[in-house]
N, C-alpha and C positions, 0 to 999 in steps of 0.2 A: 301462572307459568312456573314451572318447576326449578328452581334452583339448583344449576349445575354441581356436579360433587366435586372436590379436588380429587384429583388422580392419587393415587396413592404412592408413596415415595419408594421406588424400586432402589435396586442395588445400582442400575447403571445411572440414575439420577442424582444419588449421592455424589457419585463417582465425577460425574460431572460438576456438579457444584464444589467440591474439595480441590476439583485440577482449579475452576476459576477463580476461587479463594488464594490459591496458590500463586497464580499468573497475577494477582493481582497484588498482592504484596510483594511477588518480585522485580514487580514493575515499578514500584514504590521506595523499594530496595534502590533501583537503577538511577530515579530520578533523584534520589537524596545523595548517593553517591556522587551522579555529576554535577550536582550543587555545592556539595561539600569540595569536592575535587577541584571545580575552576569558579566558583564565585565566591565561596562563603564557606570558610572553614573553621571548628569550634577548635579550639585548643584548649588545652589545661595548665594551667604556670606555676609553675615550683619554682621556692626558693624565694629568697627576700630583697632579692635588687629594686624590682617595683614599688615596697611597700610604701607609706603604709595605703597607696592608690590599690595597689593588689598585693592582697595576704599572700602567704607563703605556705596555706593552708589548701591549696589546689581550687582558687577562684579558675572559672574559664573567660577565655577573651573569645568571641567571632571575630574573627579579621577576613576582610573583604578585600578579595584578590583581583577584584577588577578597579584599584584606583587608580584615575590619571593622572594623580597631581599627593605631593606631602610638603607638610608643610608644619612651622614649626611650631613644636605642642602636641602632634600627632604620634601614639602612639603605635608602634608597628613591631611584627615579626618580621625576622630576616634571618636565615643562613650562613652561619660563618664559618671554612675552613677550622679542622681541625689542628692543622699543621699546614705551612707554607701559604702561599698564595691562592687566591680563590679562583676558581677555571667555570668560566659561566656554562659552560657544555656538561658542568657535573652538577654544579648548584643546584638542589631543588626547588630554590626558586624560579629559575630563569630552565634549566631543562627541557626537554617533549618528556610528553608525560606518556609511558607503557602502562601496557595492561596490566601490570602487576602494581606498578600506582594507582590505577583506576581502583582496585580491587583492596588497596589498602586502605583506599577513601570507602566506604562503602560502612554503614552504620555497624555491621555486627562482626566485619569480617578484619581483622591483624588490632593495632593498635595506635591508640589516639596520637598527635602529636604531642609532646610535652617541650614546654621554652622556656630555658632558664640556660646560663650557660657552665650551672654547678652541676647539673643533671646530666646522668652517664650519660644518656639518648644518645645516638647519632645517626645518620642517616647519610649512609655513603660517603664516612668521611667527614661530615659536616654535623654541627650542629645546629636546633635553632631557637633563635635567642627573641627575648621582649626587652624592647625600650621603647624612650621617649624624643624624638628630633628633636635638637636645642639649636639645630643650624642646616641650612638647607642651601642649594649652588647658588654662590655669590655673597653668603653670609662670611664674616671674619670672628674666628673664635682665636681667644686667649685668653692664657691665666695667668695671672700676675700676683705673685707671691700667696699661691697656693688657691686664688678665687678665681672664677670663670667669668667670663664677659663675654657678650658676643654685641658683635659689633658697636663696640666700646665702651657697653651699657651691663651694668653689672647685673647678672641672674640674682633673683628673689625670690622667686616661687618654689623654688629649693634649694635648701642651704646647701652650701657646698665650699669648702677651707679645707684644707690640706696643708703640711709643709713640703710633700713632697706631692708630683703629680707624675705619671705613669710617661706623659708623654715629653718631660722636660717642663719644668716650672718657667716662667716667661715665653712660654709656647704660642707662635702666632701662624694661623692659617685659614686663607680665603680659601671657602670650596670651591673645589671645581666644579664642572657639568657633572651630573648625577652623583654627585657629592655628598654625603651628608654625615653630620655629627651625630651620633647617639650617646645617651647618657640613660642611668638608671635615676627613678625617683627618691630612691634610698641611697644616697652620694657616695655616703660611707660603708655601702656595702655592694658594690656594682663593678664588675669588671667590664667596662665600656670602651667609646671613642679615645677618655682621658685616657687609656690604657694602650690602645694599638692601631688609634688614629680613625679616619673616618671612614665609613661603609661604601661603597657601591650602588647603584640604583637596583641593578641586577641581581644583587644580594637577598631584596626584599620580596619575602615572601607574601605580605597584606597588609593593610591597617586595621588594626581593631576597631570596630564601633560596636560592641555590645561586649559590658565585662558585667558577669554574674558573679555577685562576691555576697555573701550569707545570704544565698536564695532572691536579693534583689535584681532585677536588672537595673544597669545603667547606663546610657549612652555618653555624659560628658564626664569622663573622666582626664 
C-alpha cells in the first residue's frame, strides 16, 4: 500500500497555525493573570525591614490571597494608607477588582508589585508593605522599657530593645477582631505596628508561602 504524502504547507495553513499559536498563548496569558490576580501573586521586596529572612537585594515572596486564617509568625503583605485613615472601598486589598487591575496582573503587561514601605510605589494612595504578625485578635502586646512582649512572654526570635518606642514605651494593647500587630524582622530597621499601631484584616493583601532569595525557594520562612 502506498504511503500517503503530507499535503504540502500552503499560505492559508501557516496562517492557521500562527492565529492558533496565538490563541494559545493568549489563553495562557489570561489564565496566569487570573491566578496571579485572585490566588497567587509574585511580589518583589525592597529594602531591609525583613532582613536578614529577605535581602534587600529584590528576593520575591508569592503570597496567597485566598487565606482564611493568620496567624502568629505568618508573614504577610498588606496595604497601608498613605496619609490618614484607611477606607476599605479603596484599599487594594479589600476593593472589586476592574479591568484595568485585571490587566495589570497579567505576566507581561504594566508593573510588578513592590513591598517595602521605603519604596516610592504607590498604588492609589496606598502602599504595600511586608511583615511578620507577632499578635493576632485577642493577643496582648507590650513593651516595657523598650522590649516587646506579647502576652506577657518576652519575644526571642528577634531581637528587639529600643529606649524609645514609636508607639509609647509601656504600651499595652489586646487586639481587637481583625486585629493584628506587625513588625519587621530587622527591628532596628522597620517602620511597623511599633510605629502607628495595629493593621486591619482588611488591610491584607496575602500571606507569603514561597520566598525565592539567591535563586533558592523556601517555604518556612
Amino acid at each position: 500500500m502506498a504511503k500517503k504524502e503530507d499535503s504540502p504547507m500552503t499560505p492559508k495553513k501557516l496562517f492557521i497555525i500562527i492565529v492558533e499559536i496565538i490563541l494559545v498563548f493568549m489563553l495562557a496569558l489570561v489564565i496566569v493573570g487570573l491566578l496571579q490576580q485572585f490566588v497567587i501573586a509574585p511580589i518583589r521586596v525592597s529594602g531591609s525591614s525583613m532582613a536578614p529572612t529577605i535581602r534587600d537585594s529584590g528576593d520575591k515572596v508569592y503570597v496567597y490571597r485566598k487565606a482564611k486564617e493568620y496567624n502568629i509568625g505568618d508573614v504577610i503583605v498588606f496595604y497601608k494608607p498613605i496619609q490618614g485613615e484607611n477606607d476599605e472601598s479603596l484599599n487594594p486589598s479589600s476593593k472589586k477588582t476592574s479591568f484595568t487591575d485585571f490587566l495589570r496582573a497579567l505576566p507581561i503587561v504594566g508593573s510588578r508589585i513592590h513591598a517595602n514601605e521605603a519604596d516610592n510605589e504607590e498604588t492609589g494612595g496606598y502602599k504595600a508593605i511586608i511583615k511578620r504578625i507577632v499578635a493576632c485578635p485577642g493577643d496582648t502586646v507590650s513593651f516595657v522599657n523598650g522590649e516587646l512582649y506579647v502576652n506577657g512572654d518576652k519575644e526571642t526570635r528577634f531581637a528587639y530593645k529600643f529606649n524609645t518606642v514609636g508607639v509609647g514605651d509601656n504600651y499595652q494593647h489586646t487586639m481587637q477582631k481583625d486585629e493584628y500587630f506587625v513588625m519587621g524582622d530587622n527591628r532596628g530597621d522597620s517602620i511597623d505596628s511599633e510605629d502607628y499601631g495595629p493593621i486591619h484584616l482588611n488591610m491584607i493583601y496575602g500571606k507569603a508561602v514561597l520566598l525565592i532569595t539567591e535563586g533558592e525557594p523556601k517555604v518556612d520562612f
